[in-house]
C-alpha positions as CSV (number, residue, x, y, z in Angstrom):
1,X,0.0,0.0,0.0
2,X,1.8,3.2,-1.1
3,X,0.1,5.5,0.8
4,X,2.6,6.1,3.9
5,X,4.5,9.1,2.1
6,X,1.2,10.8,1.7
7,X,0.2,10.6,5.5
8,X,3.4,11.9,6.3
9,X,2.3,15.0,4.0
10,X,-1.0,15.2,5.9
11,X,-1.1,17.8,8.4
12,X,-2.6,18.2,12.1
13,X,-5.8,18.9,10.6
14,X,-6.3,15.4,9.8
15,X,-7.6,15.0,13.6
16,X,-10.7,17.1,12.4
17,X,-11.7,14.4,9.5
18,X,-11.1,11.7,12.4
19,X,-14.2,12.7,13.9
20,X,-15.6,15.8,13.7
21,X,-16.4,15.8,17.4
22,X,-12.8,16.5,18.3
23,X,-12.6,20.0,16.6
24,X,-11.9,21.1,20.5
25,X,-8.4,20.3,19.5
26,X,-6.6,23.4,18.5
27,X,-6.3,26.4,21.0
28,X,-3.7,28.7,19.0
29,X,-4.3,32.9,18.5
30,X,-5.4,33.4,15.6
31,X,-2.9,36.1,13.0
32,X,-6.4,37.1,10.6
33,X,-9.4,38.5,10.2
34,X,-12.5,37.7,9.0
35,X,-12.2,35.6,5.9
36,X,-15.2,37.6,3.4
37,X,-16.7,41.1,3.3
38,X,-20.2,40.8,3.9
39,X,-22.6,43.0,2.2
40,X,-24.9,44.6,4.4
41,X,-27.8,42.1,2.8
42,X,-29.9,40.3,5.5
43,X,-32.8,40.9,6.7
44,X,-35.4,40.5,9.4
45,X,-38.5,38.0,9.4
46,X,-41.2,38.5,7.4
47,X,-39.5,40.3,5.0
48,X,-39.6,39.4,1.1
49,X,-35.5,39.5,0.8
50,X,-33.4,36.3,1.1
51,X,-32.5,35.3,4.5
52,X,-28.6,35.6,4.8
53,X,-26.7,32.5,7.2
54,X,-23.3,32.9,7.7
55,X,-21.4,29.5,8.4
56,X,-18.3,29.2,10.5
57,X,-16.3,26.5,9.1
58,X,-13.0,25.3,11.2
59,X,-11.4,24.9,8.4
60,X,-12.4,23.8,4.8
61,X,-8.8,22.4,4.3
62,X,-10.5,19.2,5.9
63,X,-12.9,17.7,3.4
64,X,-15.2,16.3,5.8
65,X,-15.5,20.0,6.9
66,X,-15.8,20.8,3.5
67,X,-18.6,18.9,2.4
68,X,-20.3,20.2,5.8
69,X,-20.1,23.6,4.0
70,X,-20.9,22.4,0.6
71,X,-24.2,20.9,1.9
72,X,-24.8,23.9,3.9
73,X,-24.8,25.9,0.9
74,X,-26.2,23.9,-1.4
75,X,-29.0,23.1,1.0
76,X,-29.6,26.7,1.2
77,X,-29.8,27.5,-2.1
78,X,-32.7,25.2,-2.8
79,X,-34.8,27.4,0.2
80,X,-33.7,30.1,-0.8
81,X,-31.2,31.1,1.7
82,X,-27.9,32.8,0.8
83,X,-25.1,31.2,3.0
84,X,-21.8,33.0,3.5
85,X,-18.7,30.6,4.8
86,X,-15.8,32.0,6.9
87,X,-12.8,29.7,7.2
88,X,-11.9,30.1,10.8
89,X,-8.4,28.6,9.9
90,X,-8.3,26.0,12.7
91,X,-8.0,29.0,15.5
92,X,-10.4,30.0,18.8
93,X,-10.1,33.0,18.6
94,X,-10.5,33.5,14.8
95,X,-13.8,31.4,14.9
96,X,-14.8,34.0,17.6
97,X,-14.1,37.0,16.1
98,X,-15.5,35.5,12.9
99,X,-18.7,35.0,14.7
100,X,-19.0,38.3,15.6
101,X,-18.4,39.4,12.6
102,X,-21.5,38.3,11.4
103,X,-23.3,39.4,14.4
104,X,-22.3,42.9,13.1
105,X,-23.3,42.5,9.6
106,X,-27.0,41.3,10.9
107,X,-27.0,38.2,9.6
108,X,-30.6,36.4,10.5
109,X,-28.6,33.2,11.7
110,X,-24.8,31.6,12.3
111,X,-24.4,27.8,11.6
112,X,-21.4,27.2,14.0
113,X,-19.0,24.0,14.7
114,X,-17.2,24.9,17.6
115,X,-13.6,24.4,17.7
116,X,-14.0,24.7,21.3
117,X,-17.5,24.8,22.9
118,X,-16.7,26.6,25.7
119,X,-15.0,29.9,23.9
120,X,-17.6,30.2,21.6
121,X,-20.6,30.2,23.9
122,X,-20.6,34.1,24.9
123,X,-20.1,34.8,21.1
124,X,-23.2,32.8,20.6
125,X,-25.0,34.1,23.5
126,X,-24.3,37.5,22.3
127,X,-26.0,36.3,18.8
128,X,-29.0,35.3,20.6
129,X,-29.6,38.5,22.1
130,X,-29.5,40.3,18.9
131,X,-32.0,37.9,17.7
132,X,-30.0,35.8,15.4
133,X,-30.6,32.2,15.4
134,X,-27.5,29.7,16.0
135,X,-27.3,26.2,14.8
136,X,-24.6,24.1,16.5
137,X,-22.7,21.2,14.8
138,X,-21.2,18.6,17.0
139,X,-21.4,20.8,20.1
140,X,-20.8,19.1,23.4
141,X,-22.0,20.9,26.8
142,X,-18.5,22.4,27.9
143,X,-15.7,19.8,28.4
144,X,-18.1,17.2,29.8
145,X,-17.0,13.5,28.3
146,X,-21.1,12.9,28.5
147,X,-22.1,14.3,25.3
148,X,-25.2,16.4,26.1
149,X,-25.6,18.9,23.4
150,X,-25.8,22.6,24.4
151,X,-29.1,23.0,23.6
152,X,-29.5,25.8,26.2
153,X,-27.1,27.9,24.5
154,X,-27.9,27.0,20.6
155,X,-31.6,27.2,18.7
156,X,-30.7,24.0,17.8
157,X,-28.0,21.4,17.5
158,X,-27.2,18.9,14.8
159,X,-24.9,16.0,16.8
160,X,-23.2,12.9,15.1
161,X,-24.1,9.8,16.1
162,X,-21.6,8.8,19.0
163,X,-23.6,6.5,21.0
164,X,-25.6,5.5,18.3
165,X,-22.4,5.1,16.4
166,X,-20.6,3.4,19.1
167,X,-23.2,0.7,19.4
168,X,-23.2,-0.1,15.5
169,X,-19.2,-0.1,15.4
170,X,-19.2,-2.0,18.6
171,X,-21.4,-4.8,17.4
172,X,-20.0,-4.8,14.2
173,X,-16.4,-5.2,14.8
174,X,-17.5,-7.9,17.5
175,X,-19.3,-9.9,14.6
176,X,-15.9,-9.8,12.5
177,X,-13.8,-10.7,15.4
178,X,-15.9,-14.2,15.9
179,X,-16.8,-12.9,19.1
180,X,-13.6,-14.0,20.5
181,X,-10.1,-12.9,20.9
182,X,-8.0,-9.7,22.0
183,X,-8.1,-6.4,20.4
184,X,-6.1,-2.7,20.5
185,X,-7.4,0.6,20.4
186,X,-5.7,3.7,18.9
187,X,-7.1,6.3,20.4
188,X,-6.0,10.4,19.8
189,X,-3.5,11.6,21.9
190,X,-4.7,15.4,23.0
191,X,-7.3,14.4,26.0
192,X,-10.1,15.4,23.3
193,X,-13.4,15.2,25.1
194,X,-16.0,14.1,21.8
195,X,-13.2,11.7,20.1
196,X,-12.6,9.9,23.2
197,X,-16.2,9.8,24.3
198,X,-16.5,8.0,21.3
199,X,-14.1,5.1,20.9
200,X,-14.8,4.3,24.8
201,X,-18.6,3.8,23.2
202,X,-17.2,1.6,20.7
203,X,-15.0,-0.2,23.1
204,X,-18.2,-0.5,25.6
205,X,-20.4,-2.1,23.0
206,X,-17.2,-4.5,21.6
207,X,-17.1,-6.1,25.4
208,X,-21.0,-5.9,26.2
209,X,-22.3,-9.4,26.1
210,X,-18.6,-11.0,24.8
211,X,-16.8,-12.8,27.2
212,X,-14.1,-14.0,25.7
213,X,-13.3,-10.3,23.4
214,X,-10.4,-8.7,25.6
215,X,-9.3,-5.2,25.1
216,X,-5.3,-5.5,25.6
217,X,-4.6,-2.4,26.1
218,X,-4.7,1.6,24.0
219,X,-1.7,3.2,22.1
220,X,-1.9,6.5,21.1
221,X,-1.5,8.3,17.7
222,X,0.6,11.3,18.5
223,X,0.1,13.1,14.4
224,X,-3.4,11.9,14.3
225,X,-2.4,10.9,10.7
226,X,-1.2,7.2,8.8
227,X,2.2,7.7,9.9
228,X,0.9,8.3,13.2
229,X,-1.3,5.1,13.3
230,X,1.7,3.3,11.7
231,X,3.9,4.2,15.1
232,X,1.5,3.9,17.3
233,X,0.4,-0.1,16.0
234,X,4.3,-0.9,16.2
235,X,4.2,0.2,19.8
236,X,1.3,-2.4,20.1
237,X,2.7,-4.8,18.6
238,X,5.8,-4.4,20.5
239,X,4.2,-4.7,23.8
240,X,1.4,-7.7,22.8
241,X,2.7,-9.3,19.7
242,X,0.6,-12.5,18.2
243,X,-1.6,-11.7,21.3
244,X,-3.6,-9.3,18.9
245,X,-5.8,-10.8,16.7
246,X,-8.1,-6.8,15.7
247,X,-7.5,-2.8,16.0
248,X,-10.0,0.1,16.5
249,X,-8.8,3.4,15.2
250,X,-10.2,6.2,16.7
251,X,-10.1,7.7,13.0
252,X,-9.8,6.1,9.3
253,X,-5.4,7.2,9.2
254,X,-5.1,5.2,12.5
255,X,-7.0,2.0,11.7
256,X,-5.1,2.4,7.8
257,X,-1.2,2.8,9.6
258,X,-2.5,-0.2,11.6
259,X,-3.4,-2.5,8.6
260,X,0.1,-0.8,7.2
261,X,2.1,-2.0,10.5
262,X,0.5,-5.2,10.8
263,X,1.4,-6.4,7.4
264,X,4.8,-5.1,7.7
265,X,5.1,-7.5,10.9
266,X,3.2,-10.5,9.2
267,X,0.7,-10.2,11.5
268,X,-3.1,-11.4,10.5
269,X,-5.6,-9.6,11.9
270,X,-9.4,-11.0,12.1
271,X,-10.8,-7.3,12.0
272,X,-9.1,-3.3,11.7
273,X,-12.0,-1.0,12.3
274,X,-11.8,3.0,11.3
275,X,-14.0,6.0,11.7
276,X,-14.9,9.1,9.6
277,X,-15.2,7.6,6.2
278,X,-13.4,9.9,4.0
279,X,-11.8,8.7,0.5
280,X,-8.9,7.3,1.6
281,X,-10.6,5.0,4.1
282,X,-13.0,3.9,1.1
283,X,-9.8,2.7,-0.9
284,X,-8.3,1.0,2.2
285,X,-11.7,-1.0,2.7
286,X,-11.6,-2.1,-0.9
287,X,-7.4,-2.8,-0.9
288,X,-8.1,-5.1,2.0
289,X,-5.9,-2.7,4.2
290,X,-8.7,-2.0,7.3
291,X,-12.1,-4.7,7.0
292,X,-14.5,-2.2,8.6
293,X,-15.6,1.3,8.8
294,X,-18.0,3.8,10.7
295,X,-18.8,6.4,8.3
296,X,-19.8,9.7,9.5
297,X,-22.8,11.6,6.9
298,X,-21.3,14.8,6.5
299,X,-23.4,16.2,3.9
300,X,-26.5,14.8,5.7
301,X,-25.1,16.8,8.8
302,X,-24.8,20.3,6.4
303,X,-28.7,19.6,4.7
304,X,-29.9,19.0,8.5
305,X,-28.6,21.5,9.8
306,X,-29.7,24.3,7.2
307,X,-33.4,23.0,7.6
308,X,-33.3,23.7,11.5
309,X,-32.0,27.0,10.4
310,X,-34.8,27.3,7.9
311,X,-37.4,26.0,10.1
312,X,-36.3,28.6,12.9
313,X,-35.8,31.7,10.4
314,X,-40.0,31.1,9.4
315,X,-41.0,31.0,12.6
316,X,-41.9,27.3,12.5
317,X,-43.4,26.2,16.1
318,X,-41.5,22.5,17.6
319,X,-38.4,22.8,15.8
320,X,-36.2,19.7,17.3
321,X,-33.6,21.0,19.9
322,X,-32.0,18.2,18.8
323,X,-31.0,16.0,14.9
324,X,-28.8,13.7,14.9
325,X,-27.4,11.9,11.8
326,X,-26.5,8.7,12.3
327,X,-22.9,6.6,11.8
328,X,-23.2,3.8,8.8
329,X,-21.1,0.6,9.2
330,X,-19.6,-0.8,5.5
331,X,-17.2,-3.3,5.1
332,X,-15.7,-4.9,1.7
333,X,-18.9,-6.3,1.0
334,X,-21.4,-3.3,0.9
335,X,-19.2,-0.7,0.4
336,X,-20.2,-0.1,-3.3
337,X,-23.6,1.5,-1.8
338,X,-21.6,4.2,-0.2
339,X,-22.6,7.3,-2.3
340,X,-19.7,9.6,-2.5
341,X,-19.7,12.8,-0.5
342,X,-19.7,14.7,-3.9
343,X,-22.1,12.8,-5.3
344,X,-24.4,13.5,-2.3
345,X,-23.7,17.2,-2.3
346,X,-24.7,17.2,-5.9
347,X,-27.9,15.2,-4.7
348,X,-28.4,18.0,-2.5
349,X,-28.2,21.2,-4.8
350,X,-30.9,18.9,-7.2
351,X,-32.9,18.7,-4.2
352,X,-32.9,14.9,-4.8
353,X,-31.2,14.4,-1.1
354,X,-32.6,16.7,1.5
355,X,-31.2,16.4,5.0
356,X,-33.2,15.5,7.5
357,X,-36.2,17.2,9.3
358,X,-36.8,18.5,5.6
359,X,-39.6,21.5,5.4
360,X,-42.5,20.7,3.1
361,X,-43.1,21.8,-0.3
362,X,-38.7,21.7,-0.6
């Protein structure tokens, strides 16, 4: 598999497209401004103008981020929203100051993924009081590793699915182990609250019920990219040898530099399960280098959360707190049904895939 030159060209970012629940992960100042000049175009309900969203995007150099944005936009465009994207270039406090940006162009609503929940929320706060409405991807209430949504300080939130997730990947890679033997898990280095969450679901629902599965022991991918999963299985195997028989990676580069590192060593695994389900993972699953994968619907998570924001911009009564778009499992055998995110972003800007909680007549 020639691939290991190319994750040593991947940058930090790639902990984002692990799981986009992790975005808590970098802290740094940021050098910039606001990324776009907005016109002074938005306007208040009731009005017959477009309604004008701005988006704060982490960073599109991540293309499960990317697509997020993509499907945000695209989304939009079929209600007849005009979405503006700032690229808060992995940093707090550009994020922040990107939020408020908006705030002071009047924007009607902010669709936000936090890079860190906590420094965003008097930025948001201060949005709600000017009576804008804020969508929140991914958020998790503060640092707290139980995954309660914000929902106190957001309109609405649009979370992935990482119980829901953890119990299909769980059961999954239990199936493919036989429901025996002893297993690894990378699992990301920085004490990220979501990503950890997360694998510990997995790891939860891979013992629940099995016996005779035992979890040796976690390494840690330090670069959060292939290389990274490469060093961190060859610490494994140093320490457990033959005694591993499957891996978890707590993203798609750690379960691939496993498969990498195991086949290096001559060691057959019965299962090397990733998460995110980005393109490289797809090729990895069809090469034979990892056997399972938890894919994460990115462009399901834009659509969604652009018809919360819709729904809350008209005035619509019971608009969920709460959506959340679920993991998919696929393996060698079914991943041909795995439309591409492109392809599903195209879907969207047809209107032939519309996100969930869709509004009528759309």
């Amino acid at each position: 598999m020639k691939r290991l030159a190319g994750g040593k060209g991947r940058a930090l970012v790639s902990a984002l497209a692990a799981s986009c629940v992790g975005v808590a992960l970098v802290v740094s100042a940021s050098s910039g401004t606001a990324s776009a000049t907005i016109k002074h175009v938005a306007t208040r309900k009731g009005s017959t103008k477009p309604f004008v969203v701005g988006f704060t995007n982490p960073t599109a150099a991540v293309e499960v981020l990317d697509t997020i944005g993509k499907a945000i936009t695209a989304r939009g465009k079929r209600l007849g929203v005009k979405v503006v994207e700032l690229d808060d270039q992995l940093t707090v406090s550009k994020q922040v100051s990107d939020i408020k940006t908006l705030i002071g162009e009047h924007v009607n609503g902010i669709i936000t993924f936090p890079l860190s929940t906590t420094a965003v929320l008097p930025a948001v706060a201060s949005a709600r009081k000017a009576g804008i409405d804020v969508v929140g991807l991914g958020t998790l209430k503060g640092t707290e590793l139980k995954y309660k949504p914000s929902s106190t300080a957001f309109n609405a939130v649009v979370t992935q699915g990482a119980v829901q997730g953890g119990k299909v990947e769980g059961r999954a890679f239990a199936k493919a182990m036989g429901g025996k033997g002893n297993f690894v898990a990378i699992n990301i280095a920085a004490p990220v609250p979501g990503v950890r969450f997360q694998l510990q679901q997995v790891i939860n629902n891979v013992l629940k019920g099995h016996p005779k599965l035992h979890l040796l022991g976690e390494e840690y991918n330090t670069t959060t990219n292939e290389t990274g999963g490469i060093k961190a299985m060859d610490e494994a195997i140093a320490r457990w040898g033959s005694k591993i028989d499957g891996v978890i990676g707590y993203n798609d580069y750690s379960a691939e530099g496993a498969g990498i590192a195991a086949k290096t060593s001559h060691l057959k695994l019965k299962d090397v399960m990733g998460r995110n389900g980005d393109p490289t993972a797809v090729t990895a699953i069809k090469s034979g280098e990892i056997t399972g994968l938890n894919t994460i619907q990115p462009w399901k998570e834009g659509a969604t959360a652009m018809n919360l924001m819709y729904r809350l911009l008209k005035g619509t009564k019971h608009v969920p707190a709460i959506a959340t778009v679920h993991d998919v499992i696929y393996t060698k055998g079914n991943i041909k049904k795995r439309i591409s995110w492109t392809a599903a972003v195209q879907k969207i800007a047809s209107g032939k895939i519309k996100g969930q909680d869709a509004s009528s007549g759309h």
